[in-house]
C-alpha positions as CSV (number, residue, x, y, z in Angstrom):
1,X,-70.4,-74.1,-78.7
2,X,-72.1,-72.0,-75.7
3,X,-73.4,-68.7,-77.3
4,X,-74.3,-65.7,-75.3
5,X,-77.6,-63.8,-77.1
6,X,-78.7,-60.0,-76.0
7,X,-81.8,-58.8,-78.1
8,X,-83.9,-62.0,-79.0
9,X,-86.8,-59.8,-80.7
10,X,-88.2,-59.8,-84.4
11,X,-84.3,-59.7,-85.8
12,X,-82.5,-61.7,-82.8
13,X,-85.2,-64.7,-82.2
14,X,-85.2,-66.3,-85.3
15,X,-81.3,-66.2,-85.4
16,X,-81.6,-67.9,-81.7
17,X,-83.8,-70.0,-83.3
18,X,-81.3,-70.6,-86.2
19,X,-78.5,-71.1,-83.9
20,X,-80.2,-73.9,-81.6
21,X,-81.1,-75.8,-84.8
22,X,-77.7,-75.8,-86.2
23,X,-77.0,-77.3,-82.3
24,X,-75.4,-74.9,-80.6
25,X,-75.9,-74.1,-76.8
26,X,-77.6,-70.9,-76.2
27,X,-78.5,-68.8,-73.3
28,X,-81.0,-66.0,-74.3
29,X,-81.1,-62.8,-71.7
30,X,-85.1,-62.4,-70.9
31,X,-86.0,-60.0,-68.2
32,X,-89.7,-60.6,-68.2
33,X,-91.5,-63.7,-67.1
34,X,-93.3,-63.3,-71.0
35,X,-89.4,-62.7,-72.6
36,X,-87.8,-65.7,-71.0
37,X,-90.7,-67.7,-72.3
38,X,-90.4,-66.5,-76.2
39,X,-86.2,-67.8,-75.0
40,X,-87.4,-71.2,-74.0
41,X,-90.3,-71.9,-76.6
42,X,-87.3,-70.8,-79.2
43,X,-85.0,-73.7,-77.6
44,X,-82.8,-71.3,-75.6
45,X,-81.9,-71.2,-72.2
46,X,-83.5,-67.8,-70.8
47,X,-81.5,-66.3,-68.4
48,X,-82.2,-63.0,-66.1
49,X,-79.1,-61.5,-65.7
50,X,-76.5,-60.1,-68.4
51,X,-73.6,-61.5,-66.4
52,X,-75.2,-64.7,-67.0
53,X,-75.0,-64.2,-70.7
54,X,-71.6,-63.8,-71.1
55,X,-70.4,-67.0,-68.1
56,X,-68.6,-69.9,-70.2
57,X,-69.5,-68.1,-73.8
58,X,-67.2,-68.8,-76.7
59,X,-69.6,-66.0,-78.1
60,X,-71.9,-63.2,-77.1
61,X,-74.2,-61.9,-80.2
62,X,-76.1,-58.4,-79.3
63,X,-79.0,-57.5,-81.6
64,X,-80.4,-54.6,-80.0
65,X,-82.3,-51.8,-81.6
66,X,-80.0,-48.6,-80.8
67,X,-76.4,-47.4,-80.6
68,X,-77.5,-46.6,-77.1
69,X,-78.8,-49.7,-76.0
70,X,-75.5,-51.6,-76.8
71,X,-73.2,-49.5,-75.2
72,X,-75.7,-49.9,-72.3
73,X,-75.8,-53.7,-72.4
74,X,-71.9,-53.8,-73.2
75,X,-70.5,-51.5,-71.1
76,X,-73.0,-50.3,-68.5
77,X,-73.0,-54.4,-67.6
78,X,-71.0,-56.9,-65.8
79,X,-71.1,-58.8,-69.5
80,X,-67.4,-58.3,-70.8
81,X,-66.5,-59.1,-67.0
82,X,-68.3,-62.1,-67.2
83,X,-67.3,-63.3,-70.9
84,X,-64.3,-65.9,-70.9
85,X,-60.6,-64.8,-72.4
86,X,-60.5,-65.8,-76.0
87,X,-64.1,-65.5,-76.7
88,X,-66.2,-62.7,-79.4
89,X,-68.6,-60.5,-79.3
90,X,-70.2,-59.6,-82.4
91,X,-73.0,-56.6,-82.4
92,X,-75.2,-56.6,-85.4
93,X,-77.3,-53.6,-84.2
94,X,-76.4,-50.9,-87.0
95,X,-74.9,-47.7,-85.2
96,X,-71.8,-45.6,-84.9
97,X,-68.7,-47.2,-85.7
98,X,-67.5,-45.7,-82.9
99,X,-69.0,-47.8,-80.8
100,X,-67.5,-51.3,-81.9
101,X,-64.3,-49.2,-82.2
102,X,-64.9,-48.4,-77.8
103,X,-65.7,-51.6,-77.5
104,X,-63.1,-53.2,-79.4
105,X,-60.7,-51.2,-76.9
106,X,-62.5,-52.2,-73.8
107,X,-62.4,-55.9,-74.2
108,X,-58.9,-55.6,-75.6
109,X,-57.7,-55.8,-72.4
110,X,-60.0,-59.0,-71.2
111,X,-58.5,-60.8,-74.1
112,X,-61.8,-60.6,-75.8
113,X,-62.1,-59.8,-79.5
114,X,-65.4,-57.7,-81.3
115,X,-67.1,-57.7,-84.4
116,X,-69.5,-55.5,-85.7
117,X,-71.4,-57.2,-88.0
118,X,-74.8,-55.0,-89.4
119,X,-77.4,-57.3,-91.4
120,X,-79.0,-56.2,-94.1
121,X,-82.4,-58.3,-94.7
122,X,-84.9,-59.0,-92.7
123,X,-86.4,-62.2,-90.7
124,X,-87.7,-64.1,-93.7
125,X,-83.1,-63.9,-94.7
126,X,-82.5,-64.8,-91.5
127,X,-84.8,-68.5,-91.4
128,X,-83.2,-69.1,-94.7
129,X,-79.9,-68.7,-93.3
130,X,-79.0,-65.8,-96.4
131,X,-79.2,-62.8,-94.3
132,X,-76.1,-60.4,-95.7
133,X,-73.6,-59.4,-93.0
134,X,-70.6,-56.8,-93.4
135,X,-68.4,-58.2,-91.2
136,X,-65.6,-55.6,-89.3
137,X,-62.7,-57.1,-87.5
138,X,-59.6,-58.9,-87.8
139,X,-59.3,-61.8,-89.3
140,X,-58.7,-63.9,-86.0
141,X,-61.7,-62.1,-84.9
142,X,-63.7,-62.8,-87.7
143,X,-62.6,-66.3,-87.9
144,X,-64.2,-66.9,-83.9
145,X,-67.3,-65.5,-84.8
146,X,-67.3,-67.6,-88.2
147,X,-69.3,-70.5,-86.1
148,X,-72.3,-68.1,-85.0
149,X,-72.6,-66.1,-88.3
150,X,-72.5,-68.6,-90.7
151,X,-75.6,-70.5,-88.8
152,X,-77.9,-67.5,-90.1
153,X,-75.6,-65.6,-92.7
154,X,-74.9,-65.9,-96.3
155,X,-73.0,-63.7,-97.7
156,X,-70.8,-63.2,-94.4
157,X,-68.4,-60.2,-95.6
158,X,-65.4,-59.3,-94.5
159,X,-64.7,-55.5,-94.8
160,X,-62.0,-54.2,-93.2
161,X,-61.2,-53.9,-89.5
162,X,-63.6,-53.0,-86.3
163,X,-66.1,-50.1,-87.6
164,X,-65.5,-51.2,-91.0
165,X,-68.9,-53.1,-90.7
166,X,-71.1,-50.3,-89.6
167,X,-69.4,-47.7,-92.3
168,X,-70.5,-50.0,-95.3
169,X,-74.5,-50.6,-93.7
170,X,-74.5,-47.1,-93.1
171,X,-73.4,-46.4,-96.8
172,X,-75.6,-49.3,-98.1
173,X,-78.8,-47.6,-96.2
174,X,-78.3,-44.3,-97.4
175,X,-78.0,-46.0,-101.0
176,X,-81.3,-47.6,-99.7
177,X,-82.7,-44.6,-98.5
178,X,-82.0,-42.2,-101.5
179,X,-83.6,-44.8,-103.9
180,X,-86.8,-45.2,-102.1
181,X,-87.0,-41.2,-102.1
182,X,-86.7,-41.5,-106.1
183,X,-89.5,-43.8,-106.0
184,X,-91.4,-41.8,-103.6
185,X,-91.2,-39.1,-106.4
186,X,-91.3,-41.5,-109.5
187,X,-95.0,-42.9,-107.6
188,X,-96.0,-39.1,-107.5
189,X,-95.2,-38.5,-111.0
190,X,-97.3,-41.7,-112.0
191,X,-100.1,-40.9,-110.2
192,X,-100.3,-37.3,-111.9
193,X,-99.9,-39.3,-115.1
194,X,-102.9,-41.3,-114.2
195,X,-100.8,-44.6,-113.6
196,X,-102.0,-46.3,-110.9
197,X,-98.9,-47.2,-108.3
198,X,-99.3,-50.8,-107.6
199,X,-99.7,-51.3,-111.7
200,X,-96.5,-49.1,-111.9
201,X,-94.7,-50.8,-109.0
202,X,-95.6,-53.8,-110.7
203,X,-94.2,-53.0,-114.0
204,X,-91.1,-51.4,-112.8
205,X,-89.9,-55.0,-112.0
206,X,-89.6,-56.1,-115.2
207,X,-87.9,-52.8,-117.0
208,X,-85.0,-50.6,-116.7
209,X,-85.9,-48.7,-113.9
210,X,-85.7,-52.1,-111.4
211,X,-84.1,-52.3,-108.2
212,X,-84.1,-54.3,-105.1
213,X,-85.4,-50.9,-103.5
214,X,-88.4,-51.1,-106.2
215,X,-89.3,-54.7,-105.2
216,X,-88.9,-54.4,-101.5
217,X,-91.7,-51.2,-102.1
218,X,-93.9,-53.2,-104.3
219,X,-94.4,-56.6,-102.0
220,X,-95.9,-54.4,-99.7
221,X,-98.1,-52.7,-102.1
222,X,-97.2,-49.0,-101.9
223,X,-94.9,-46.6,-100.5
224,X,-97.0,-45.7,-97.4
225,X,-97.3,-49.6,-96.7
226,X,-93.4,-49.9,-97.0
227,X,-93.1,-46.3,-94.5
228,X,-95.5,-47.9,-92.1
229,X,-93.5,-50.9,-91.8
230,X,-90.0,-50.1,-91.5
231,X,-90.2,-46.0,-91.3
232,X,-88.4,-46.2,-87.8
233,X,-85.4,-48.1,-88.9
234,X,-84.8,-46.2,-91.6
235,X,-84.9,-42.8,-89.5
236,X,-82.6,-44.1,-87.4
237,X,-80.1,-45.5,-89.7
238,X,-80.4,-42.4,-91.7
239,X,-79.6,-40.4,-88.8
240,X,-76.4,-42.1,-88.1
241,X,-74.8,-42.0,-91.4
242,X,-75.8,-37.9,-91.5
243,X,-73.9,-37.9,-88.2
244,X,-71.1,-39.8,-89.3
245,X,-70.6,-37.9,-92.5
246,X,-71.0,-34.4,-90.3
247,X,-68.3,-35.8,-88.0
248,X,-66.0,-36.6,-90.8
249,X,-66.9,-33.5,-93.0
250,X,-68.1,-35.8,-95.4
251,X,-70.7,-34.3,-98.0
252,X,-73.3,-36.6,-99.2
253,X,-74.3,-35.0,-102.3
254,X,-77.0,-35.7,-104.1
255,X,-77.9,-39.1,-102.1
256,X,-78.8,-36.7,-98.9
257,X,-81.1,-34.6,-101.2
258,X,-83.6,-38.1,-102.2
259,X,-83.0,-39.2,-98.6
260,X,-85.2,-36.2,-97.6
261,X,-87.7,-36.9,-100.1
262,X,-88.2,-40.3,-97.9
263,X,-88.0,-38.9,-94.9
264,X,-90.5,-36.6,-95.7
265,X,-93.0,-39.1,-96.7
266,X,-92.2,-41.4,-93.5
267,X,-93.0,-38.3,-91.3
268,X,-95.9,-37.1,-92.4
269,X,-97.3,-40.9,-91.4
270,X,-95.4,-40.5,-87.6
């Protein structure tokens, strides 16, 4: 099938990559001479335009960084106008669920259907086709996107309808969030005990105290190594499930109060 792809960077070029294996027909949007080179060397077909994305797609995948950027590239654009009746758009970039709700509505009436579909994993997941996605949509709409998803995902989760997706990754991160705060503290604690942390990270894999949280710390070798690699995303996913819960007057207990013990330690290395 002709796939649409917005956002081929460190998440969305090996799923391009994944897609055009699986054989697949993909056009890549590349604004930059260097950008629509990285399309072509990943066995896309770079294109400059975002109209040109969405022309003759059965699918249009956005993996962009921010909420802001996919309302930008999806309704700022000519790229539902472009994008065929029948067809999906899925948006894996984790935001506000109000935006795949907007956009639900918007291409509602181009007879286009949207999926929000937030990954949790990382590159590595996505070559091995096992990167987790919390699927939102209806089932028809789930079903079209089906063909792109299950190229680089595994589990693909269906979770309820459009926004459904982005309520569960923002749940899951602040899960994520609050337990790396505990073992910011529980690294602290060591080190005042004399423990070295990578010995401690190290033994925390095979005790009680294990998580995924614990292991995803520990392969890069200590907390500030883990900050200085993924401190922004966290921030920014953080920051959307505190606005979420605000907006909903939704307290987040005792998870918000670890959170900040993360977000403490990510900011005093920004």
């Amino acid at each position: 099938m002709r796939i649409g792809f917005i956002g081929a960077g460190r998440m969305g070029a090996p799923m391009v990559r994944r897609l055009v294996g699986a054989g697949h027909e993909v056009r890549a949007l590349g604004r930059s001479g260097e950008a629509r080179r990285r399309v072509t060397e990943l066995g896309a077909e770079p294109v400059s335009f975002t109209a040109a994305v969405g022309t003759g797609a059965a699918a249009v995948v956005v993996c962009v960084f921010t909420d802001d950027q996919v309302r930008a590239a999806c309704l700022d654009t000519p790229l539902l106008a472009s994008m065929p009746g029948g067809s999906v758009l899925i948006v894996h970039t984790t935001g506000s669920p109000r935006t795949a709700e907007d956009l639900a509505t918007q291409a509602a009436t181009r007879d286009i259907r949207v999926v929000d579909a937030p990954v949790s994993g990382g590159p590595p997941d996505i070559e091995a086709g096992t990167l987790t996605l919390f699927v939102g949509g209806t089932e028809d709409a789930v079903a079209r996107a089906r063909p792109v998803l299950d190229c680089y995902g595994g589990p693909v989760l269906p979770v309820g309808p459009v926004g459904s997706g982005q309520r569960v990754k923002l749940v899951n991160n602040a899960l994520f969030a609050a337990q790396l705060g505990l073992i910011t503290e529980a690294v602290r604690l060591a080190t005042r005990l004399g423990i070295d942390e990578a010995t401690l990270l190290s033994a925390l894999q095979h005790a009680s105290g294990a998580s995924r949280a614990a292991a995803t710390v520990a392969a890069k070798g200590s907390v500030t190594a883990f900050n200085a690699s993924v401190g922004e995303f966290i921030r920014k996913d953080v920051a959307a499930v505190r606005a979420l819960a605000a907006e909903l007057g939704a307290t987040m207990g005792t998870l918000d109060s670890a959170i900040s013990a993360q977000l403490a330690d990510t900011e005093r290395m920004s």
